[in-house]
C-alpha positions in Angstrom: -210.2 61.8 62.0 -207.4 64.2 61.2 -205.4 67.1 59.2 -205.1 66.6 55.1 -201.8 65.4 53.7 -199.8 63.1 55.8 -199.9 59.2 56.2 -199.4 57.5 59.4 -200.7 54.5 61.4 -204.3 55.0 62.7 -203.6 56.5 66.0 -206.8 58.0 67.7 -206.2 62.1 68.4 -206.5 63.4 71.8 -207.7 59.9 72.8 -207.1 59.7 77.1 -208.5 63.8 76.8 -211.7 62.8 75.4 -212.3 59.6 77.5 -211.5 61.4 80.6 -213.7 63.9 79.3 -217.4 62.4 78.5 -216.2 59.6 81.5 -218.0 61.6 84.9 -221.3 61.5 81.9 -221.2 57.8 82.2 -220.7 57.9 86.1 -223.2 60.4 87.0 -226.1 58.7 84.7 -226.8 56.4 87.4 -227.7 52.7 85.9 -226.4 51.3 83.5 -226.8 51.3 79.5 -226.4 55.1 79.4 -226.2 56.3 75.7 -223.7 57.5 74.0 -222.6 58.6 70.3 -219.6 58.8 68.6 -221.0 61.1 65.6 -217.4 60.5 63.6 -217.0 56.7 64.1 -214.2 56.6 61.3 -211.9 53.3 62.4 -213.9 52.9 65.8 -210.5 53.9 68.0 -212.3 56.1 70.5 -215.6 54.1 70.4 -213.1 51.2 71.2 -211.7 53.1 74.3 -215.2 54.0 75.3 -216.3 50.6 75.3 -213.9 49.4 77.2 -213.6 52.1 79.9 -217.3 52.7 80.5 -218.4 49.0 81.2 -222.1 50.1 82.0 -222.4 52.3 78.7 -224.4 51.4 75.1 -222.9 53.2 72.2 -224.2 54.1 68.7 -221.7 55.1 66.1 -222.3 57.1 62.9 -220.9 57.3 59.8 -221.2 58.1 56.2 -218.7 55.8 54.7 -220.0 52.8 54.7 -216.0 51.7 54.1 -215.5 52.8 57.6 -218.9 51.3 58.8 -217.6 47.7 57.8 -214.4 47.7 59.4 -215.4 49.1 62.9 -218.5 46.8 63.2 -215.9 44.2 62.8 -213.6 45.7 65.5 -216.2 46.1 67.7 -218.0 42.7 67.5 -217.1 41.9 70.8 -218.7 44.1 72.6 -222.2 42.5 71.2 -225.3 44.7 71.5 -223.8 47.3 73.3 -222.5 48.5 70.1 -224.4 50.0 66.6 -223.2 51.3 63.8 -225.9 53.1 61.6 -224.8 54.8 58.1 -225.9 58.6 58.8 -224.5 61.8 58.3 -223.9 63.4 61.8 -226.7 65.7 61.3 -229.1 63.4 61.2 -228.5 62.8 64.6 -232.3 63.5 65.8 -233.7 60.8 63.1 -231.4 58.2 64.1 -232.1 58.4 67.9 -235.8 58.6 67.6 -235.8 55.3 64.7 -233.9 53.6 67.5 -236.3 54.6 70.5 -233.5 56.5 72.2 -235.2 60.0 74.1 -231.6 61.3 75.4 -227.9 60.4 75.5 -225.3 60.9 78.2 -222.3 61.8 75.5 -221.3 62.1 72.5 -218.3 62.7 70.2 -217.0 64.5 67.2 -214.0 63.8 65.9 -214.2 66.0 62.6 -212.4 66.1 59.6 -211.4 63.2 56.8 -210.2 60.3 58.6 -207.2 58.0 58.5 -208.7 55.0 56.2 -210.2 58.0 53.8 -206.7 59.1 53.5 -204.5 56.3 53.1 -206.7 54.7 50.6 -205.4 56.4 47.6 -207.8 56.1 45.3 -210.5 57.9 47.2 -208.4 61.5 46.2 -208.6 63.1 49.6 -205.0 63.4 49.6 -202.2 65.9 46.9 -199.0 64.1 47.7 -200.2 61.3 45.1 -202.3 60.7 42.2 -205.5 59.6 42.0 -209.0 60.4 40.5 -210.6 63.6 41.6 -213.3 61.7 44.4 -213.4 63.3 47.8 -216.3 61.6 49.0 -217.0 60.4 52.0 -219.8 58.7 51.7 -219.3 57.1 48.1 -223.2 56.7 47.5 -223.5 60.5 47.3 -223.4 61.9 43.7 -221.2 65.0 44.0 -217.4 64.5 43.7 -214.7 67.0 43.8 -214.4 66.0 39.5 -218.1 67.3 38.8 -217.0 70.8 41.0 -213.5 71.3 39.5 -215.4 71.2 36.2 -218.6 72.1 36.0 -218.6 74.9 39.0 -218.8 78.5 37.5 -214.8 80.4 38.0 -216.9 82.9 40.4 -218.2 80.0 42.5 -215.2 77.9 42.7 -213.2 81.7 43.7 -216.0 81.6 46.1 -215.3 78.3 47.9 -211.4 78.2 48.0 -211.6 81.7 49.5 -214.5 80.5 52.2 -213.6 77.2 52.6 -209.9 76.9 51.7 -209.2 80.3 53.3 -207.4 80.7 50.4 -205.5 84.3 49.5 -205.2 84.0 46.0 -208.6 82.1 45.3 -209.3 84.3 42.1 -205.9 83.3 40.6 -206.5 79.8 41.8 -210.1 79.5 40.0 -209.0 81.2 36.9 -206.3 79.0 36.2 -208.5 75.8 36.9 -211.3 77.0 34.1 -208.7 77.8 31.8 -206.9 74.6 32.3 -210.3 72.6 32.0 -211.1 74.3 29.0 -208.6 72.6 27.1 -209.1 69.3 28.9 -211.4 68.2 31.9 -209.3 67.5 35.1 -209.4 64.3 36.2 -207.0 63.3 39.1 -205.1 64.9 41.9 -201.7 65.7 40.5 -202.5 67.8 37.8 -204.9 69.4 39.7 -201.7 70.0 42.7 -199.7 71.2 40.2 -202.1 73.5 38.9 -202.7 75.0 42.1 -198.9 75.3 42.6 -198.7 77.1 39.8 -201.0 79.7 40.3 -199.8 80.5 43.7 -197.0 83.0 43.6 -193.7 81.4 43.8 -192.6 83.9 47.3 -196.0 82.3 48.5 -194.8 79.0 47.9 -191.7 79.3 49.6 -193.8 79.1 53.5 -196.9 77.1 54.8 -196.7 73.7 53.5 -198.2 72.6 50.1 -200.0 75.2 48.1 -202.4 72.7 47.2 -203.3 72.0 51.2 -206.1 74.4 51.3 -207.7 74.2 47.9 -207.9 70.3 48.6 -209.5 71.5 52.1 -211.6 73.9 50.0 -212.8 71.3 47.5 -213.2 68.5 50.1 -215.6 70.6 52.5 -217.6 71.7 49.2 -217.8 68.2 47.8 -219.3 66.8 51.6 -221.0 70.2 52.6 -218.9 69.3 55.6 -219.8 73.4 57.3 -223.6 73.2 56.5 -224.1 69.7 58.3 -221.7 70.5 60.9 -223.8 74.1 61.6 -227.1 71.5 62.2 -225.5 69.0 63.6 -223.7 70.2 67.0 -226.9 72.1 68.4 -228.8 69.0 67.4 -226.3 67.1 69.6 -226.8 69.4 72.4 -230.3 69.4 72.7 -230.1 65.5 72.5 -227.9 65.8 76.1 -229.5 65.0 79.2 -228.8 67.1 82.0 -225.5 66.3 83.2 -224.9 65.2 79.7 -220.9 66.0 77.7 -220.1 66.6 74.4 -216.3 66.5 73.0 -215.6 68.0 69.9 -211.8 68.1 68.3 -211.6 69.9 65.1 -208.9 70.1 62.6 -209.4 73.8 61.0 -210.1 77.3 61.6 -213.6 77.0 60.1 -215.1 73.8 62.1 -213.2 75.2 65.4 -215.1 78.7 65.0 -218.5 77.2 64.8 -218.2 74.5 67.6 -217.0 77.7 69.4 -220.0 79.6 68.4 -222.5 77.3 69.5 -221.2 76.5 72.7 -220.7 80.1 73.9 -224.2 80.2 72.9 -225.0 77.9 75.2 -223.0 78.5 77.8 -224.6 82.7 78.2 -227.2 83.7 79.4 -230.1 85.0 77.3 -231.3 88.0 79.7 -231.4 91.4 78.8 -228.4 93.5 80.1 -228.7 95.1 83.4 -231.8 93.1 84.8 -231.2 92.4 88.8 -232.3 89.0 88.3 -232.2 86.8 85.0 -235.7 85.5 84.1 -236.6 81.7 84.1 -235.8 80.7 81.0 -232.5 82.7 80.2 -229.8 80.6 82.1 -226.6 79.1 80.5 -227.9 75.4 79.6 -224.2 74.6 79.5 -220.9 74.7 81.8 -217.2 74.8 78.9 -215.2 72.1 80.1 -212.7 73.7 78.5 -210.7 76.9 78.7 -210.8 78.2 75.0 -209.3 75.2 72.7 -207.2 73.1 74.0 -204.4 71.5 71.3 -202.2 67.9 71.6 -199.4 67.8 73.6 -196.2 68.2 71.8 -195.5 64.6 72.8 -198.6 63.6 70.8 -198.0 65.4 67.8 -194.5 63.7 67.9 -196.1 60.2 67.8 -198.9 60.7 65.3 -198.5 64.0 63.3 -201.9 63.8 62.3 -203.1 65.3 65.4 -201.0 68.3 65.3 -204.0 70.6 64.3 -206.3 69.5 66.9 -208.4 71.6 68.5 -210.8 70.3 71.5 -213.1 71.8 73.1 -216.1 70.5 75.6 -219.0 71.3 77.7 -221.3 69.8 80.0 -225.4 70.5 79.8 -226.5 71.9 83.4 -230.3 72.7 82.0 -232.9 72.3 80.1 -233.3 74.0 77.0 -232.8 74.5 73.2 -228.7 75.9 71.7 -230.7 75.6 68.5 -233.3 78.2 69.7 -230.7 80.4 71.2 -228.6 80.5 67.9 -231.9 81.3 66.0 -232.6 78.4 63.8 -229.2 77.9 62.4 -228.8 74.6 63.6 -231.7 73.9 62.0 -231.1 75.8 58.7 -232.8 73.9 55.8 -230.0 71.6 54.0 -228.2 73.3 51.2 -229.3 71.8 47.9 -226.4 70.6 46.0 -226.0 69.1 42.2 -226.5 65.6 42.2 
């Protein structure tokens, strides 16, 4: 996966990190065919180095676009049956392991964010630095598309979701000037909708911080595949899938996925007991040990090769008991999924 706007060669991010990362999982399971995920298969590149690297392991790899399902099953032919690809959002994690008799996994992976072959292919309309119809799907069976928000979407709730999403400052401006514009004629592609956006952005605003379009695209794109929601089920479903002794890797790409992977695995790495008692009760230990000192980013050498990475943020941990981050985190991993027009 990776940051919005640029094109480059498929390059997996952070690729030796993770590997080295969800490896000891693999080595300390014992026999072989331990289980492993990769929740964001996208192109297959870290599944690939997975594969290859962990001889003993079996890996299932999920994704939503069925684009990206077809070309890493080919990819990954050679490694037979220990490779599956299932079409699944990443939240639905806990169905796809129990319809393939799996009880626990040794790793898994997120690699969040749109990913390289969403990106290059133009006319999917992930991207503002060309035209192309307003898509933004992932997964192109799914009847929402950034066209039905831009206009149908009331000017308070589309304020709403480039100010949340986006984390955009002038959100109200933004929103305004997309109802009026639709008003006269429904938008249809990217460009006018770029240009729209540029517009309403002050022009001393303009002047800094990339394209003024980045974050309403980011806005429109996280809206369009409810990319927060599943994420905020899907990464306490992932823990509580671990065995003990178990990894999960995560890199994110923005301020809003980093926060919540942050969020559930300082959950799980406290402990649950009261403040003060002598001894914490059976029950209230950390079920998880960080790997990882805060976020860790690319190195700059990275970032040089394949400028896609250059917002990475990884972050790890390690389940060391028993027990539910879903619990701890009071049901918000399994909050009921948002119902959206379709």
């Amino acid at each position: 996966m990776a940051a919005d706007g640029e094109t480059a060669e498929h390059v997996p991010v952070m690729l030796e990190r993770c590997v080295e990362t969800l490896a000891p999982a693999a080595e300390d399971g014992g026999a072989d065919g331990a289980v492993f995920v990769d929740a964001t298969l996208g192109l297959g590149g870290h599944s690939e180095a997975l594969l290859t690297r962990l001889p003993g392991i079996r890996l299932i790899g999920l994704d939503r676009d069925p684009q990206a399902l077809e070309r890493s099953r080919a990819r990954l032919a050679r490694f037979g049956d220990r490779f599956e690809a299932v079409h699944a959002v990443y939240d639905e994690l806990p169905d796809v392991l129990d319809r393939l008799g799996v009880a626990s996994i040794r790793g898994i992976l997120f690699d969040l964010g749109v990913s390289s072959l969403q990106l290059d292919m133009r006319e999917r309309g992930f991207a503002y630095a060309y035209d192309a119809p307003l898509d933004m799907r992932m997964d192109q069976t799914a009847p929402l598309t950034a066209r039905e928000v831009v206009n149908t979407y009331p000017e308070r709730e589309l304020a709403r979701i480039l100010r949340e999403y986006g984390e955009e400052r002038f959100a109200q401006r933004v929103a305004a000037a997309i109802v009026a514009a639709r008003a006269k004629d429904p938008l249809e592609t990217t460009a006018p909708l770029a240009e729209l956006v540029r517009e309403a952005i002050p022009a001393a605003t303009r002047r800094t911080g990339g394209h003024p379009a980045k974050r309403a695209f980011q806005a429109l794109r996280i809206e369009v595949n409810a990319e927060l929601a599943v994420l905020e089920r899907a990464i306490p479903a992932a823990v509580d899938a671990l065995e003990v002794g178990g990894r999960i890797a995560v890199l994110a790409y923005h301020s809003l996925e980093d926060r919540l992977v942050k969020r559930v695995l300082a959950a799980g790495a406290a402990s649950t007991a009261p403040v003060g008692l002598p001894v914490a009760p059976p029950g209230t230990e950390p079920v998880l040990r960080l790997l990882t000192r805060g976020a860790e980013e690319p190195s700059e050498a990275e970032v040089a090769a394949n400028p896609r990475a250059a917002s990475a943020k990884f972050r790890a941990a390690q389940r060391v008991r028993r027990g539910s981050v879903a619990t701890r985190l009071g049901g918000a991993g399994h909050a009921r999924r948002r119902m959206r027009k379709g």
